[in-house]
C-alpha positions in Angstrom: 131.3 -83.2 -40.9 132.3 -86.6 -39.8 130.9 -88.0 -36.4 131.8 -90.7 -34.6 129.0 -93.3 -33.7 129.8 -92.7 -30.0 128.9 -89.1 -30.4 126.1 -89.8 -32.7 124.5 -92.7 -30.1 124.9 -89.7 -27.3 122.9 -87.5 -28.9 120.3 -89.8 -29.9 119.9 -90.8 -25.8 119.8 -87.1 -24.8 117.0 -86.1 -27.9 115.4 -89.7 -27.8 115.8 -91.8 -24.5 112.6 -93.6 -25.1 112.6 -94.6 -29.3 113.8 -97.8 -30.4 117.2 -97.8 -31.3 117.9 -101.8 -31.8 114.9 -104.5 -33.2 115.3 -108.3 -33.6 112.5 -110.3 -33.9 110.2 -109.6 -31.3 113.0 -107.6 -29.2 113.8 -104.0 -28.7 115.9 -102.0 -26.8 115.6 -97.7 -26.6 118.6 -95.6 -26.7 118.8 -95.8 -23.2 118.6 -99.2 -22.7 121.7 -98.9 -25.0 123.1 -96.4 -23.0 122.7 -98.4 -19.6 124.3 -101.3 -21.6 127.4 -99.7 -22.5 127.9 -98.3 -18.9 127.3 -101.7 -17.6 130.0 -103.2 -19.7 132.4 -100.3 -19.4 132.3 -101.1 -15.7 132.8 -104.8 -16.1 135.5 -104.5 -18.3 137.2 -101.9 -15.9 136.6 -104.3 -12.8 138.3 -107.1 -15.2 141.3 -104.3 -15.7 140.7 -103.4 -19.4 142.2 -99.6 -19.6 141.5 -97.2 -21.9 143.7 -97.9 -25.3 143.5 -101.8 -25.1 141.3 -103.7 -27.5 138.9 -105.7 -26.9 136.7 -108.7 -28.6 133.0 -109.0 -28.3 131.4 -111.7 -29.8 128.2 -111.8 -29.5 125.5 -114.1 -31.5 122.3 -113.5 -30.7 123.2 -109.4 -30.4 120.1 -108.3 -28.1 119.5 -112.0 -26.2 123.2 -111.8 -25.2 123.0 -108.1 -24.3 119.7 -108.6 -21.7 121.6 -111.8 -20.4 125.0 -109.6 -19.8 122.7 -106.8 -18.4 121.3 -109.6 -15.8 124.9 -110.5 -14.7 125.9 -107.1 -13.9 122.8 -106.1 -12.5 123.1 -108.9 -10.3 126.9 -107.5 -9.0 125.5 -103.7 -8.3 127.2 -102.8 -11.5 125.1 -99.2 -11.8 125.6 -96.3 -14.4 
């Protein structure tokens, strides 16, 4: 059976919030560190008046630096999960 890797990342946060999910270097982030960071952005992207069905480009270097620095911003607005 064929899952989608949004279905498979929701499993992994429900069975295991606390493992490392992402590793670069000397950074990590757990499944729900992910989790938060995808709700984050989801919001943002909502408040910017993306709608479900439009596409949209991410670019994103330095994958977990860019992530904690995004996750600063929105934390910063009251952007919450």
């Amino acid at each position: 059976m064929s899952r989608h890797v949004c279905e498979l990342l929701d499993a992994s946060v429900v069975r295991y919030p606390e493992k490392i999910a992402l590793l670069q270097g000397k950074s990590s982030w757990t499944f729900a560190e992910i989790e938060t960071f995808s709700n984050r952005l989801a919001h943002m992207l909502i408040e910017q008046g993306v709608k479900q069905g439009d596409r949209v480009l991410l670019v994103m270097g330095k994958l977990l630096r860019e992530c904690d620095m995004l996750l600063r911003h929105t934390e910063g607005r009251g952007c919450v999960r």
